[in-house]
KOLDO-420065 format. One line per field, with one value per residue (C-alpha): residue number from 1; residue in three letters; chain; x, y, z. Coordinates in pm, 1 decimal. Example, Ala and Ser with C-alpha at 12.3 -4.5 7.8 and 13.67 -1.06 7.14 Angstrom:
BEGIN
i = 1|2
aa = ALA|SER
ch = A|A
x = 1230.0|1367.0
y = -450.0|-106.0
z = 780.0|714.0
***
This chain:
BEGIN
i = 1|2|3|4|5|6|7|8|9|10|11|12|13|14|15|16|17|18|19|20|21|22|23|24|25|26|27|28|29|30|31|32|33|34|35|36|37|38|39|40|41|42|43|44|45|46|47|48|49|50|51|52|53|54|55|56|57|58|59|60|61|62|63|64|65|66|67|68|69|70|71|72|73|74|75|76|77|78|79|80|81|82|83|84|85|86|87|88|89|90|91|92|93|94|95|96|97|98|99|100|101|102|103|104|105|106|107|108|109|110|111|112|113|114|115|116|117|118|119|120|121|122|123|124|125|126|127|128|129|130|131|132|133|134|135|136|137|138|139|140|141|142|143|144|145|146|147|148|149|150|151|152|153|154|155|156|157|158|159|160|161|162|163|164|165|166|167|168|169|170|171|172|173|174|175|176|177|178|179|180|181|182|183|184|185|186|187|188|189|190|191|192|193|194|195|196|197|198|199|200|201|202|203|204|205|206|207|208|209|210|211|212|213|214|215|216|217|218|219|220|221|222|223|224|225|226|227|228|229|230|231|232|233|234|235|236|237|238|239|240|241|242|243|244|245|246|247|248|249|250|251|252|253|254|255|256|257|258|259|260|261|262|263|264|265|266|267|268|269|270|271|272|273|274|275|276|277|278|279|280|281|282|283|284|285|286|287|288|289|290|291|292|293|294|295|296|297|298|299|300|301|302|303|304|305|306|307|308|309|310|311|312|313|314|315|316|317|318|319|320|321|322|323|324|325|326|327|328|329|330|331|332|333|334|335|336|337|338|339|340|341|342|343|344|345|346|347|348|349|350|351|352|353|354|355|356|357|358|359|360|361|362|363|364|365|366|367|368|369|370|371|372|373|374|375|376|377|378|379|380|381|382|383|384|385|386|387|388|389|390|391|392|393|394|395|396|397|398|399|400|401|402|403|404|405|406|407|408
aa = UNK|UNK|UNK|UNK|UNK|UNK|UNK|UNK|UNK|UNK|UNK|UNK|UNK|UNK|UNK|UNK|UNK|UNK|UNK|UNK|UNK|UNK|UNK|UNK|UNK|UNK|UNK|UNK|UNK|UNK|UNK|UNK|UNK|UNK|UNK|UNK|UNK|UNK|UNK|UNK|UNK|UNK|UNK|UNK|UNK|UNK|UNK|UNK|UNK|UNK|UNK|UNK|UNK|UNK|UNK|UNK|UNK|UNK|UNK|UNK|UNK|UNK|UNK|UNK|UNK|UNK|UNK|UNK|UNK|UNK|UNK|UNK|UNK|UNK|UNK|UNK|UNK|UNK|UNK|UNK|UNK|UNK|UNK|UNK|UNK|UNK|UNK|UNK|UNK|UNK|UNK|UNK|UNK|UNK|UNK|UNK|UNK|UNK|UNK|UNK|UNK|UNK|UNK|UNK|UNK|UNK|UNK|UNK|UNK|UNK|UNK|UNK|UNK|UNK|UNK|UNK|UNK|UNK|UNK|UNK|UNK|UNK|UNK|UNK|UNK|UNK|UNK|UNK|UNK|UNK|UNK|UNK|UNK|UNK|UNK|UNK|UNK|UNK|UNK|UNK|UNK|UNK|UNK|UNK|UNK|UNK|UNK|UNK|UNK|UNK|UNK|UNK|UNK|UNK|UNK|UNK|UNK|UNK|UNK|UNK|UNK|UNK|UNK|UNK|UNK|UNK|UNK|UNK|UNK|UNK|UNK|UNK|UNK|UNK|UNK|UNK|UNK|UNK|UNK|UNK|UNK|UNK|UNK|UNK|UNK|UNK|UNK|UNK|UNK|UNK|UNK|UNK|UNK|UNK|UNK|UNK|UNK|UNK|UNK|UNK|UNK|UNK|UNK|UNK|UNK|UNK|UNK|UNK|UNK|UNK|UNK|UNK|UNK|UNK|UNK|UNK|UNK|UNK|UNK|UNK|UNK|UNK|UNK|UNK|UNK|UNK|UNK|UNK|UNK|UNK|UNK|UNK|UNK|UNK|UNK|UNK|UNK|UNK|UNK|UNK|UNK|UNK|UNK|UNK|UNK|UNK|UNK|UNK|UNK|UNK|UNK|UNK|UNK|UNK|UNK|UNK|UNK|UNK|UNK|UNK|UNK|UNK|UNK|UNK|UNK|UNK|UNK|UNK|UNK|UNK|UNK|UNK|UNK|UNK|UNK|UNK|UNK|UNK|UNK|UNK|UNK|UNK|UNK|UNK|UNK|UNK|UNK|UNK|UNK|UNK|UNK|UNK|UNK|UNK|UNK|UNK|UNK|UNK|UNK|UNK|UNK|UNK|UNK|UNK|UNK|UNK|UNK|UNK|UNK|UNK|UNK|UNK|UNK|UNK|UNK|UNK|UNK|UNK|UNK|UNK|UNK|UNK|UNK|UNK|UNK|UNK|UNK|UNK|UNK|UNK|UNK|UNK|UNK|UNK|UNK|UNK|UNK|UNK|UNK|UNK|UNK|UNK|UNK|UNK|UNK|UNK|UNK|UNK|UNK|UNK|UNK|UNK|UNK|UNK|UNK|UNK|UNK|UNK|UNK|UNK|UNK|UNK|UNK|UNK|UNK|UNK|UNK|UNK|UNK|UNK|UNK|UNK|UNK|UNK|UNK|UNK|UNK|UNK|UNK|UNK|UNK|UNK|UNK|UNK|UNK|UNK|UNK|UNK|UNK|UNK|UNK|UNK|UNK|UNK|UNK|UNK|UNK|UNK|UNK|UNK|UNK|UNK|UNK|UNK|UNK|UNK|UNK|UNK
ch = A|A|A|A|A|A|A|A|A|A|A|A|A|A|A|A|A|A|A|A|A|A|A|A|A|A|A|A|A|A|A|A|A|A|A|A|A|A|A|A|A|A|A|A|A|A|A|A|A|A|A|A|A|A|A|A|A|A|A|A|A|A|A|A|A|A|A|A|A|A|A|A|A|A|A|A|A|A|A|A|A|A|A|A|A|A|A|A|A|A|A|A|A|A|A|A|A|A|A|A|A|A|A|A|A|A|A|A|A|A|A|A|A|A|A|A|A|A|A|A|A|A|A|A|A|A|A|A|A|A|A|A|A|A|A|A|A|A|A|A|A|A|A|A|A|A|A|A|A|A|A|A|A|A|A|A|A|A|A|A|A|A|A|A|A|A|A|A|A|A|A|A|A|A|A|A|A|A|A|A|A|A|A|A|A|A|A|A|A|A|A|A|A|A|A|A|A|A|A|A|A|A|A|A|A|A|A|A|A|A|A|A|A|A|A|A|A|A|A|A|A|A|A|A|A|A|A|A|A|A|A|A|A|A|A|A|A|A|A|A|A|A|A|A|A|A|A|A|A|A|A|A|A|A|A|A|A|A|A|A|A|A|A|A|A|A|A|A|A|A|A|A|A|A|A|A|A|A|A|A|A|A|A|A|A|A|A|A|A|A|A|A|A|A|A|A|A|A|A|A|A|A|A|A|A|A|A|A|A|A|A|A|A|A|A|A|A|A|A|A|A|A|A|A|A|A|A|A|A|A|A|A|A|A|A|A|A|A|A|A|A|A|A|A|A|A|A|A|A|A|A|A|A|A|A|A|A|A|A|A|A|A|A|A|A|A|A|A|A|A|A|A|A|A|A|A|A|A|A|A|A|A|A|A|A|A|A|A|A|A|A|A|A|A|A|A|A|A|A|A|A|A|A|A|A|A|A|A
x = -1230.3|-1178.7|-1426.5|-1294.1|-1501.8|-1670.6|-1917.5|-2112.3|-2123.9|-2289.9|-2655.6|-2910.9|-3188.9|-3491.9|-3666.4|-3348.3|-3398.0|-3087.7|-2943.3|-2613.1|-2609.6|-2803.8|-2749.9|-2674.0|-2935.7|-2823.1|-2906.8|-3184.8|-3370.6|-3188.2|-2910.8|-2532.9|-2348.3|-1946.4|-1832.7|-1479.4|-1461.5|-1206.8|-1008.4|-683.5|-543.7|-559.6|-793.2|-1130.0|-1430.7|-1817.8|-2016.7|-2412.6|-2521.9|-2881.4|-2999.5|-2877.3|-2583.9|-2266.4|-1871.1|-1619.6|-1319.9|-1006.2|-997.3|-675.5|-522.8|-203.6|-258.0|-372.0|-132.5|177.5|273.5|459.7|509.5|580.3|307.0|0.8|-313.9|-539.4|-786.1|-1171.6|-1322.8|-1078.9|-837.1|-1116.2|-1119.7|-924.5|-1007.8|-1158.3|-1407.7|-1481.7|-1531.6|-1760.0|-1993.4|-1957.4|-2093.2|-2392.5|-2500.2|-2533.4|-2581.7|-2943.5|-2838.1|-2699.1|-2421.3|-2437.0|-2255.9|-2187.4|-1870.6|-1523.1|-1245.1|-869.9|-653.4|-352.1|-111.9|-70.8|-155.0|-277.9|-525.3|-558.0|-453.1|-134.7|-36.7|201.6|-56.7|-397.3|-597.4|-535.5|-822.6|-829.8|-980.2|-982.8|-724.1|-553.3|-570.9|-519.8|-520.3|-791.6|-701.7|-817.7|-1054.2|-977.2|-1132.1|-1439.4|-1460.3|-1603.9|-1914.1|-1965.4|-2069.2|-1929.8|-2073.4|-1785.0|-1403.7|-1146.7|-782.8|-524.2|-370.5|-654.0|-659.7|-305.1|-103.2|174.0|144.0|346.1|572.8|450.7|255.6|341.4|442.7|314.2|41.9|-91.3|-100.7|-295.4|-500.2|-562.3|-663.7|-918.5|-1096.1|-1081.4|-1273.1|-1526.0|-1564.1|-1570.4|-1771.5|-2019.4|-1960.9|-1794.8|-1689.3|-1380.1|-1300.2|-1066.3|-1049.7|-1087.6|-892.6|-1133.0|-1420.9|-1743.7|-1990.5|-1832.6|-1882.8|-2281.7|-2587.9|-2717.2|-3081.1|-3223.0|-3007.7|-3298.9|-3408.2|-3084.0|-2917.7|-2890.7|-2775.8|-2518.6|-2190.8|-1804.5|-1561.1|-1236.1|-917.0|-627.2|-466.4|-121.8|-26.3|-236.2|-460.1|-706.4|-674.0|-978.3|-1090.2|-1377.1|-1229.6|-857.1|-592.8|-170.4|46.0|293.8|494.1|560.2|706.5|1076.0|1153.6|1373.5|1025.7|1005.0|1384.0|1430.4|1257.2|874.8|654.9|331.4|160.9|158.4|-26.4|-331.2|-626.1|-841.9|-1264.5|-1489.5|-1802.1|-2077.7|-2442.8|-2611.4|-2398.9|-2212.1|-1880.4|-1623.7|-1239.4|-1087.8|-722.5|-571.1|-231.1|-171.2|164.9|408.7|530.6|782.1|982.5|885.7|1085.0|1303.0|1398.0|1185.3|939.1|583.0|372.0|95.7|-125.5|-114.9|-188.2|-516.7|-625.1|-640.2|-872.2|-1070.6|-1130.9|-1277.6|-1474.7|-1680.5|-1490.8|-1197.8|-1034.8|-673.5|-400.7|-125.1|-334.0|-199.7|163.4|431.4|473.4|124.3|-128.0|99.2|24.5|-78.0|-357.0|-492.6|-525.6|-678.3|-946.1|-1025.4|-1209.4|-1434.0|-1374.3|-1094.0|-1093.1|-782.2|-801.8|-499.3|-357.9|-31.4|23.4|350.9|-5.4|-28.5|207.7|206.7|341.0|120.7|-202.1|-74.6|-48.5|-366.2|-546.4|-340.9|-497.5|-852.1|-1118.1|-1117.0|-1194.9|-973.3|-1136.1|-879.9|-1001.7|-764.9|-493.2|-281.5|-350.7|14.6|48.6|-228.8|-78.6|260.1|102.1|-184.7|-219.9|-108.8|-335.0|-406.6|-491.7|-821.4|-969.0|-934.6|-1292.6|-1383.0|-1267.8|-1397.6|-1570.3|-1649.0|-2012.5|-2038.5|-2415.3|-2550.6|-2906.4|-3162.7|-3031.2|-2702.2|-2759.9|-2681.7|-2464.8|-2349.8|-2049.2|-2113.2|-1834.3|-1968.3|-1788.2|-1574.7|-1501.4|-1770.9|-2065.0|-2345.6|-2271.8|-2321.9|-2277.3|-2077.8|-2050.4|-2245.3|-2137.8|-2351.8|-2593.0|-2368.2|-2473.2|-2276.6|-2030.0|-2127.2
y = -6630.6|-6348.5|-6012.9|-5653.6|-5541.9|-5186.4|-4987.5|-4992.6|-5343.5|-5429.1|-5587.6|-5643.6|-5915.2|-5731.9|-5769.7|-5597.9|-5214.9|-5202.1|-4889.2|-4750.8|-4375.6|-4405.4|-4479.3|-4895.5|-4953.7|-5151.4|-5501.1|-5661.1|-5998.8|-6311.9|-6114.1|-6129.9|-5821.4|-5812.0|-5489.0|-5402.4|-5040.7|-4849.9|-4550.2|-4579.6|-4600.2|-4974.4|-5242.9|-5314.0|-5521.6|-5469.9|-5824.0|-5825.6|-6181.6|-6309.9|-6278.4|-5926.5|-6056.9|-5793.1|-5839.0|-5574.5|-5760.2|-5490.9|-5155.6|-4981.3|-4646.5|-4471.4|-4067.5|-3901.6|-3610.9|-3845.5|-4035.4|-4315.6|-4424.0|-4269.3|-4509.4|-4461.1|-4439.8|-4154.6|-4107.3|-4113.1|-3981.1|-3696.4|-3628.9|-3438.8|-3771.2|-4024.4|-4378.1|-4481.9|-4220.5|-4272.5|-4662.1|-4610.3|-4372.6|-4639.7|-4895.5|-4698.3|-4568.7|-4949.2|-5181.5|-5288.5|-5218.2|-4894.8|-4878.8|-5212.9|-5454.2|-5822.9|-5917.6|-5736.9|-5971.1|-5826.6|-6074.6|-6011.5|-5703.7|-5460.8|-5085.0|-5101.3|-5366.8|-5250.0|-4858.5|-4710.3|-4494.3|-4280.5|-4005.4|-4003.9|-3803.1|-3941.3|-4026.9|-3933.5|-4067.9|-4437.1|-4616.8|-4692.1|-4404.4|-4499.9|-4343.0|-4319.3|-4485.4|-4711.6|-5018.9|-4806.7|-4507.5|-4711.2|-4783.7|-4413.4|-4466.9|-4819.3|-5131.0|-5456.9|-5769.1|-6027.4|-5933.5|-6224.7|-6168.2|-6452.4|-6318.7|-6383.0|-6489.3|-6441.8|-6309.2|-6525.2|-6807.4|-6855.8|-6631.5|-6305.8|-6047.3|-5701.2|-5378.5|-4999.0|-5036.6|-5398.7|-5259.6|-4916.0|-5216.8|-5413.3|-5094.1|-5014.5|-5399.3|-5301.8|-5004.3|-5150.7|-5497.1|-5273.5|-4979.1|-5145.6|-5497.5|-5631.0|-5987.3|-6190.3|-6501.6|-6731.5|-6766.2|-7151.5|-7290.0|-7565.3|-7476.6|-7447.9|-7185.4|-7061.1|-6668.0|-6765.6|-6622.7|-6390.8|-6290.9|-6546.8|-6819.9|-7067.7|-6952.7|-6990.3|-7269.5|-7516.5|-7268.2|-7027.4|-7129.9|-7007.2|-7230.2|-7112.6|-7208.0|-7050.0|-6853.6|-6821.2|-7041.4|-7346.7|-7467.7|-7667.8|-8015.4|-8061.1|-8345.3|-8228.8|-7934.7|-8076.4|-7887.4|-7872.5|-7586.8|-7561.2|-7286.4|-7591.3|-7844.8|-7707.5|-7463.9|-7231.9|-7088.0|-6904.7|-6802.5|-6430.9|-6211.7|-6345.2|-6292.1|-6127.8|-6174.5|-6542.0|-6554.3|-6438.4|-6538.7|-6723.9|-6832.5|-6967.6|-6844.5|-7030.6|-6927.7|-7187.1|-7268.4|-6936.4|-6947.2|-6710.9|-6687.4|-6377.7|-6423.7|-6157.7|-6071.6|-6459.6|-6524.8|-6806.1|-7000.0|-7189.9|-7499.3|-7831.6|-8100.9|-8151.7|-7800.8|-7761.8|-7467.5|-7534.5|-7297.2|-7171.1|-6995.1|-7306.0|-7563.5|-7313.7|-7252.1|-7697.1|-7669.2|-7410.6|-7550.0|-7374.3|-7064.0|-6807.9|-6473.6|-6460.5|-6155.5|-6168.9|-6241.2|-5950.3|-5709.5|-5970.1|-5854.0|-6020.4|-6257.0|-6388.9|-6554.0|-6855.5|-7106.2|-7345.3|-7135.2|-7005.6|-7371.5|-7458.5|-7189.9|-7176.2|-6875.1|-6651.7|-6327.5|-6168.6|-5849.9|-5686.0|-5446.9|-5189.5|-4899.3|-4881.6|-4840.5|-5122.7|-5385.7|-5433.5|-5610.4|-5717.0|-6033.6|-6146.9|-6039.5|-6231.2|-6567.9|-6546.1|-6486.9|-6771.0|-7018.2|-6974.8|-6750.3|-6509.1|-6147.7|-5924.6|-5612.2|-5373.5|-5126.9|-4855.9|-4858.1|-4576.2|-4428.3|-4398.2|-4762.8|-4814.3|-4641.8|-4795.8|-5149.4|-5094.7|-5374.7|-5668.5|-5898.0|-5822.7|-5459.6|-5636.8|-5719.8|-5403.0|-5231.7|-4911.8|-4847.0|-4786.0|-4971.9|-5349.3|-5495.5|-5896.0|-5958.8|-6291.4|-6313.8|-6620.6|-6842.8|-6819.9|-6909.8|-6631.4|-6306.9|-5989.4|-5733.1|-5411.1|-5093.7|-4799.1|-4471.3|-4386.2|-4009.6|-3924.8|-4074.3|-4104.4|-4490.3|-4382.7|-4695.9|-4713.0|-5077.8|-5355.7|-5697.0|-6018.8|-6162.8|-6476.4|-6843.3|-6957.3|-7267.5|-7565.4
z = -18538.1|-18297.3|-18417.7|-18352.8|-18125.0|-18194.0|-18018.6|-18360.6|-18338.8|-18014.6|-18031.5|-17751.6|-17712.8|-17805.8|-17421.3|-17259.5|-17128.1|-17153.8|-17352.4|-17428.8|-17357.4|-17076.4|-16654.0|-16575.0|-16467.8|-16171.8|-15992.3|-15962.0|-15763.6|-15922.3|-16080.1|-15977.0|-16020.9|-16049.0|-16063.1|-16153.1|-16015.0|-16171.6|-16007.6|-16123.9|-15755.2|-15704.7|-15750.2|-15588.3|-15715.3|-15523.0|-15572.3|-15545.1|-15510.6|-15671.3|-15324.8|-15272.7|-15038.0|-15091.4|-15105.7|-15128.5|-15252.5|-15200.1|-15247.7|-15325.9|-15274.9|-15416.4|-15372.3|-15674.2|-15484.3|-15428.6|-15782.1|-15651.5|-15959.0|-16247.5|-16517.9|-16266.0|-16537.7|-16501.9|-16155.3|-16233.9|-16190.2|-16044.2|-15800.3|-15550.2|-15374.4|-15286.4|-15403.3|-15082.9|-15099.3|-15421.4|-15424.4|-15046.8|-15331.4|-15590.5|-15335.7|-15227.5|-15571.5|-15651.4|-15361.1|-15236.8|-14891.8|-14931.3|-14648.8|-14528.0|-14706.6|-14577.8|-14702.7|-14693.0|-14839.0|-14857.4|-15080.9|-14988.2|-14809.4|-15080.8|-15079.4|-15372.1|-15246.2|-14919.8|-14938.4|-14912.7|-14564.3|-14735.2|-14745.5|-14619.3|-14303.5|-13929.3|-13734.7|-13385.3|-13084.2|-13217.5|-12978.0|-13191.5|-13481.3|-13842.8|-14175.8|-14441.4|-14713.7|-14910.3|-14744.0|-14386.6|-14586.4|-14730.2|-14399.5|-14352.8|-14497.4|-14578.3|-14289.1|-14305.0|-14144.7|-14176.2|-14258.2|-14434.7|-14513.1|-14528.7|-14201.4|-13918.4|-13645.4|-13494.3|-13827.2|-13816.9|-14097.3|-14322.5|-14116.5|-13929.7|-14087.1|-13986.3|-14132.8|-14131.1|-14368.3|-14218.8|-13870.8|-14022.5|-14187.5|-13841.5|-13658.4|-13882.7|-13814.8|-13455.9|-13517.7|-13683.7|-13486.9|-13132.1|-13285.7|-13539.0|-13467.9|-13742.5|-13694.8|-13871.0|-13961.5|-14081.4|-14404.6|-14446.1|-14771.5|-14965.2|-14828.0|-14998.7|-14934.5|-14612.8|-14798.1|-14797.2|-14918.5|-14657.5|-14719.5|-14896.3|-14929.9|-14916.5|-15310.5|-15402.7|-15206.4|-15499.3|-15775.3|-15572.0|-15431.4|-15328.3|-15325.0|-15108.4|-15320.1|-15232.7|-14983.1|-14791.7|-15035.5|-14968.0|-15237.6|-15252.0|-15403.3|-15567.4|-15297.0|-15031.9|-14816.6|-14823.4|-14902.2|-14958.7|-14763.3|-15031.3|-14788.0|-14560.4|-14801.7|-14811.7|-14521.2|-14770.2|-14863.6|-14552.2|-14524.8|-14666.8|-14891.5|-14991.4|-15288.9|-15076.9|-15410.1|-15373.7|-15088.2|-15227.0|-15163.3|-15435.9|-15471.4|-15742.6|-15754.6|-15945.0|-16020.6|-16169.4|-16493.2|-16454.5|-16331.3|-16208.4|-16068.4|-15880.4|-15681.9|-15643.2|-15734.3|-15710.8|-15905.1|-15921.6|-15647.1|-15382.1|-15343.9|-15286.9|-15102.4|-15346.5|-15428.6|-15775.9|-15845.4|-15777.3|-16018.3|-15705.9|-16026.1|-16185.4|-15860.3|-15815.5|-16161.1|-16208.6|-15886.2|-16006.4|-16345.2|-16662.5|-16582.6|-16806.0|-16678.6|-16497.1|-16314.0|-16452.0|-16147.9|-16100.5|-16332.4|-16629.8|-16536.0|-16729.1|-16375.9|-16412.0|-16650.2|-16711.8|-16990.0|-16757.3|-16534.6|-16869.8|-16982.1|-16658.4|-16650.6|-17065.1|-16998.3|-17183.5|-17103.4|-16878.3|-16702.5|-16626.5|-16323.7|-16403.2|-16217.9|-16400.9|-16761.4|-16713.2|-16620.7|-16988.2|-17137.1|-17483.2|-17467.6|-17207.8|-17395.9|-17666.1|-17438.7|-17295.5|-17654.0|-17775.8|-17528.0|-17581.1|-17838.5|-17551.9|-17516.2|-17274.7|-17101.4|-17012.0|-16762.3|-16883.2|-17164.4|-17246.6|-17574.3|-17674.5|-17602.7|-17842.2|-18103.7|-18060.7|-18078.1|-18331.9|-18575.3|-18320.9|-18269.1|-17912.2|-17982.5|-18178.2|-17880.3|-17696.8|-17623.4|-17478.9|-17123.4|-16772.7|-16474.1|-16597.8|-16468.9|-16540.6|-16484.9|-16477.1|-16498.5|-16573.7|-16295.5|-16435.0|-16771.3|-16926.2|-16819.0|-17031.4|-16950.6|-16943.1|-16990.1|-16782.4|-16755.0|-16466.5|-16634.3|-16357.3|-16114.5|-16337.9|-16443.6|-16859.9|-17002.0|-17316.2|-17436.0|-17381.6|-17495.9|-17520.1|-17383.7|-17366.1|-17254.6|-16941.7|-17065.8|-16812.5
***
């Protein structure tokens, strides 16, 4: 039976130091970190791996100043900053290496993944200039070692790649590769443990793993590192308008028995040979398998989180990333509590939608809001989630939930 979850409720194991009220009090030496950093711009997520190896996974930017839509949820901490600069602070305040971080990922081309141009300072000087916003403007302050996107090397597959905001995107890498030497790659679908531990993989080596399972929409089949193009199996699938969002890029991450899935905006799908839908969400969720905590795809929009992902990946706990108050849909809630004894962590919800829905069963599992930490801790054995405030910088931590045995 599901339990409203309350503030009042929450317990801790009597060894934690952990304590509501007071600063997270961050990562340590055989801990992995997930945080789910909240701005209300777009979505970004900063991982801290048990060896202190980093990954920014997106970081999104819609102008506080310019409300391209009309449902945007409220900035945090304030609109002082745009979300780059806030996210670049974020990063330092929590990662063991300060300004360097090891890993950028972008999932896929959307400003709110990747930052928006239609506002945001030109640089000058940079041949060629760009604007700051979102992972251009982390870019500022923060170091990367190694860049992925679903694009490199030559930006063409499944058709080309170009556009305002990609080529503001692609100026920015060539900043940093000729000015702080910032490699890329390509991103390699079915690969294990090409995103690698970086400092001490050694202590870690038969615990930690990433497994690559999606991107451009070719997914992994489950078998060593082979994989399907689904793009190529009818050629209508590159003819017109395209679903960006189904290109995502998808890993698994496991830490001993601890297991987690993040893709994206990954939605539904193309045609195979024959002219019938192929379900891309669900193709990657049966590779990926049941997890403990899964980032919801598309922010949970009503065009992801299909019955047969959520049956693949069983999970725990989801986190929904939001930016826009249309990310929560009812209905959708509703489906994913029905296919497991799951809790959902909503990032942000609108306190009129609340009210309008109070008393559904999905409202039950609603918990106080804010930037989402998943820490798993005792070689992966165990994790918690943490809610921390995002009303300002001093990481106040408001809920804690667990500790929780990993599943496998």
């Amino acid at each position: 039976m599901r339990k409203l979850l309350l503030l009042t409720s929450l317990f801790l194991c009597s060894c934690s130091t952990d304590k509501i009220g007071e600063p997270y009090r961050g990562w340590r030496a055989g801990e992995m970190d997930i945080h789910h950093i909240y701005t209300g711009r777009g979505e970004s997520n900063f991982l801290i791996f048990p060896d202190a190896t980093s990954m920014l996974v997106d970081a999104g930017d819609h102008d506080p100043a310019y409300e391209v839509f009309p449902y945007m949820t409220k900035p945090m901490p304030d609109k002082t900053r745009r979300a780059g600069e806030w996210i670049a602070r974020y990063i330092m305040r929590v990662n063991p290496h300060k300004e360097n971080v090891d890993y950028m990922m972008l999932s896929h081309f959307h400003g709110d993944h990747m930052g928006s141009i239609a506002h945001g300072e030109l640089t000058s000087g940079r041949n060629p200039d760009y604007k700051l916003t979102g992972l251009a403007h982390v870019g500022e302050w923060i170091r990367f070692g190694m860049a992925y996107d679903r694009g490199y090397p030559d930006y063409n597959y499944p058709t080309k790649i170009g556009g305002a905001e990609v080529d503001n995107y692609r100026a920015f890498l060539k900043h940093h590769a000729t000015t702080y030497g910032m490699k890329q790659e390509k991103f390699k679908v079915g690969m294990k443990d090409q995103i690698s531990l970086k400092h001490n993989a050694e202590k870690y080596s038969n615990l930690f793993s990433i497994r690559n399972l999606a991107a451009n929409g070719e997914v992994w089949t489950g078998e060593g590192d082979k994989s399907i193009r689904y793009y190529d199996l009818n050629e209508k699938n590159i003819q017109g308008g395209q679903n960006e969002n189904t290109k995502s890029m998808a890993i698994r991450i496991d830490y001993g028995p601890f297991s987690y899935y993040t893709g994206g905006d990954l939605t539904w799908g193309v045609s195979d040979a024959e002219g019938k839908q192929i379900n891309l969400e669900a193709q990657t969720g049966k590779v990926c398998g049941e997890v403990d905590v899964c980032k919801s795809n598309h922010h949970a929009y009503k065009d992801a989180m299909h019955e047969e992902f959520l049956e693949a990946v069983k999970a725990n706990h989801y986190i929904n990333c939001t930016w826009d108050l249309q990310h929560t849909q009812p209905a959708i809630m509703q489906r994913m509590l029905s296919k497991s004894d799951c809790t959902i962590f909503h990032q942000y919800l609108w306190p009129e939608q609340m009210a309008k829905h109070q008393g559904e069963e999905w409202t039950k599992d609603v918990i106080e809001q804010g930037h989402i930490i998943v820490k798993a801790y005792d070689k992966g054995k165990k994790y918690k989630i943490y809610v921390v405030s995002a009303e300002d910088e001093e990481m106040i931590v408001k809920a804690i939930y667990g500790p929780y045995n990993s599943a496998l």
